[in-house]
N, C-alpha and C positions, 0 to 999 in steps of 0.2 A: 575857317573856310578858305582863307588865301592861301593859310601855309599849306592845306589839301591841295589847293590849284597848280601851287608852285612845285611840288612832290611830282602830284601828277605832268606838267610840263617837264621836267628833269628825265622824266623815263619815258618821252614821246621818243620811238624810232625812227619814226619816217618807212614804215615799209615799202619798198617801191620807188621812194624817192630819194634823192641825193645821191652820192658815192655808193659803191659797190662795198657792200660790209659795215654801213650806216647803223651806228644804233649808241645807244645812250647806257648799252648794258656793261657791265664793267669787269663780269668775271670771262673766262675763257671758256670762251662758246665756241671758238674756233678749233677747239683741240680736239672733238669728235670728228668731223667733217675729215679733216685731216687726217688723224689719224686713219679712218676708214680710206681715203685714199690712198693712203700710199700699201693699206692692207692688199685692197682689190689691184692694185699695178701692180705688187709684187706676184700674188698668184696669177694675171691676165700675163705677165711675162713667163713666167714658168713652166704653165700651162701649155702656152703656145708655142715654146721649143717645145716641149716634151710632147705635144701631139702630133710636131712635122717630123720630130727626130727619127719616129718609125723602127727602132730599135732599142734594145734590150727593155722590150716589157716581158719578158719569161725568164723566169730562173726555178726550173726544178714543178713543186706543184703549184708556186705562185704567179698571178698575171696582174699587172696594174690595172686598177680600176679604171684606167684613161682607155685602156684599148678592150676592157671586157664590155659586151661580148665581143670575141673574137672574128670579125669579118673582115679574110683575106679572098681576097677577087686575080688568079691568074693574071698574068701580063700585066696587070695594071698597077704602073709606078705611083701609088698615094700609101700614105699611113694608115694603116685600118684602123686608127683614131677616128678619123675624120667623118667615119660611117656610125662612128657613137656620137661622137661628142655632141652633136648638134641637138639630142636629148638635153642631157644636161643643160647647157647652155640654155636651148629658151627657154625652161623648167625655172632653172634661176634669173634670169635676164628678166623672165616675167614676175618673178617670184614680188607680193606685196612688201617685203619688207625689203629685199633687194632693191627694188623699186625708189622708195625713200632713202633708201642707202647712197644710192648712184646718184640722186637728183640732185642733190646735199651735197655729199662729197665733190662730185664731177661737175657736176651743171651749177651748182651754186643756187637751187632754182628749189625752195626758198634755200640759202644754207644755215639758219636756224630760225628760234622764234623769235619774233620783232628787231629782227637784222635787215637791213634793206639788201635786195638782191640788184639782178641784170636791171636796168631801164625798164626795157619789157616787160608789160605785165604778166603777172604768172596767169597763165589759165590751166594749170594743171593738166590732164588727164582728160578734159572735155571736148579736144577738137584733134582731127588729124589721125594717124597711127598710133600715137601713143591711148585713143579710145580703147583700141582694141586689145591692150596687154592682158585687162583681168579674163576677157574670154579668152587668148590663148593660154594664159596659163593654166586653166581647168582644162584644156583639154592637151596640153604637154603633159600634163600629170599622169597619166595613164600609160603612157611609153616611158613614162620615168619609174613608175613602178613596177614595168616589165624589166627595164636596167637592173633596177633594186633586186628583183627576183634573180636575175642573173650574178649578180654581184655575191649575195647567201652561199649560192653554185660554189662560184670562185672560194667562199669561206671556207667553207667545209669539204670542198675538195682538197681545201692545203692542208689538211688532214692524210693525205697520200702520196705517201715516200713510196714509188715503184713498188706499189703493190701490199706495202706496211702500213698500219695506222703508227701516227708520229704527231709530233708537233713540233713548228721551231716558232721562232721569234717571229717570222712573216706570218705563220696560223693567228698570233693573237693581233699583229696591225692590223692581216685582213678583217679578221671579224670585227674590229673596234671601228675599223670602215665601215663597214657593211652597219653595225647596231649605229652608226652616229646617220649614218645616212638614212635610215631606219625613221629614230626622231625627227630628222628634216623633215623627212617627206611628210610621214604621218599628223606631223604637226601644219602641215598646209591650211589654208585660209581656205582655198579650192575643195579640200576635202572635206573641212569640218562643214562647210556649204552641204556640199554631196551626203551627207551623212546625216545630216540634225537640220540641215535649211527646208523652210518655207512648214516647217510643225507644230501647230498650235498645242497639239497634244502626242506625245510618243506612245501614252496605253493607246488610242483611242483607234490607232490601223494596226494591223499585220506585222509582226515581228518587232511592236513597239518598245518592248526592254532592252535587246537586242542593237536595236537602234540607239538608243536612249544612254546604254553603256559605252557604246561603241563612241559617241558624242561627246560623253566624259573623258573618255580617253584621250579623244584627238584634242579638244580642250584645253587639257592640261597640259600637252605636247604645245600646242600654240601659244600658251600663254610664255613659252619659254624657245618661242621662236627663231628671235635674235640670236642666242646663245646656241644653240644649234645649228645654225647660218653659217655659223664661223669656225666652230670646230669641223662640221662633214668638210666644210670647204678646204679647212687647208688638209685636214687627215688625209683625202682624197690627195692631196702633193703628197704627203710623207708617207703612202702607200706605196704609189709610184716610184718615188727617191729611193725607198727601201729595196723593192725590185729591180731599179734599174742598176744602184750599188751592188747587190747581188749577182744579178747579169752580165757587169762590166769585172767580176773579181775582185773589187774593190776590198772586202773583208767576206767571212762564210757566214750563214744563217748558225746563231745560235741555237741547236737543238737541245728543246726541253724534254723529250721522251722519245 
């Protein structure tokens, strides 16, 4: 029974209390947290040139997923990014796994388990603005699937060499944009809700297999969340990089057909 006690005292944290990063754990806990930060600073800087830079998202039939859909407003000196991006952004900003992502990495708030954090107690997600994330992001979700829809547009239009069907190297980024952004979304927390939430039984109403399938689906998408987070995320950069090289002459679109 002592040696139990003494075990168990060895691996007391202190969550909450002592120093910042307080814990009694010994492997590298800190190398997640991290790592994802320096992930999300590198695309939050990328991003944010390339949404003010307002040039060369068009080369030929392709457009960067940063400024599709395309809204250009006469006289008006802004980047027609800036009339999308704000889609995206709360979509993920509110997104529940982004969410833990940013608390952890940025905020330190917890930044792992049984690591002590700020001073301040964590109260989570239960006072203040931060209440309100998981209801905006069920209803971001809806203008992010209308993006999405517009995004397929842009795929299969780079299918159109001045009036030839073709393909280059930019037909298969866009699409592999377009299908990873696909998995993002569909795997949403918000939708599998929308889809399969509050059903005690799928035969038992109205288009319940339907439903039911459909549920499965998103499901499976969700359960692999994480890893779809991060691929749309940066693809959506290496879409744009692609085009924007392209637009600037950097090198020519390799054509496959």
């Amino acid at each position: 029974m002592q040696d139990l006690q003494t075990r168990n005292q060895t691996f007391v944290a202190h969550v909450g209390e002592g120093g910042l990063g307080q814990t009694a754990r010994s492997d590298g806990w800190w190398v997640e947290p991290t790592l994802v930060a320096i992930g999300l600073l590198i695309f939050i800087i990328y991003s944010t040139w390339a949404a003010f830079a307002g040039t060369n998202y068009e080369s030929g039939p392709y457009i960067s997923p940063f400024y599709s859909p395309l809204i250009r407003i006469p006289g008006l000196a802004l980047s027609p990014a800036i009339f999308v991006l704000w889609v995206p952004l709360g979509f993920r900003g509110s997104c529940y796994y982004y969410r833990k992502a940013y608390y952890r990495a940025g905020f330190w708030s917890p930044p792992a388990c049984a690591v002590s954090e700020r001073p301040k107690k964590y109260r989570g997600e239960s006072e203040g603005l931060l209440r309100w994330l998981p209801i905006l992001h069920r209803w971001f979700l809806y203008p992010s699937i209308i993006v999405l829809a517009v995004l397929w547009y842009d795929a299969f239009r780079a299918f159109d060499f001045g009036g030839h069907f073709g393909m280059g190297l930019g037909t298969i980024v866009l699409l592999a944009n377009a299908a990873m952004l696909t998995a993002f979304t569909f795997g949403c927390h918000a939708l599998r809700s929308a889809v399969g939430g509050n059903q005690k039984c799928f035969a038992c109403g109205t288009g319940g297999d339907l439903r039911y399938r459909s549920w499965k689906i998103v499901s499976y998408l969700t359960g692999q969340h994480p890893m779809w987070a991060w691929l749309s995320l940066y693809m959506v950069a290496v879409a744009d990089l692609y085009v924007r090289l392209l637009a600037a002459g950097v090198f020519q679109d390799p054509r496959i057909f």
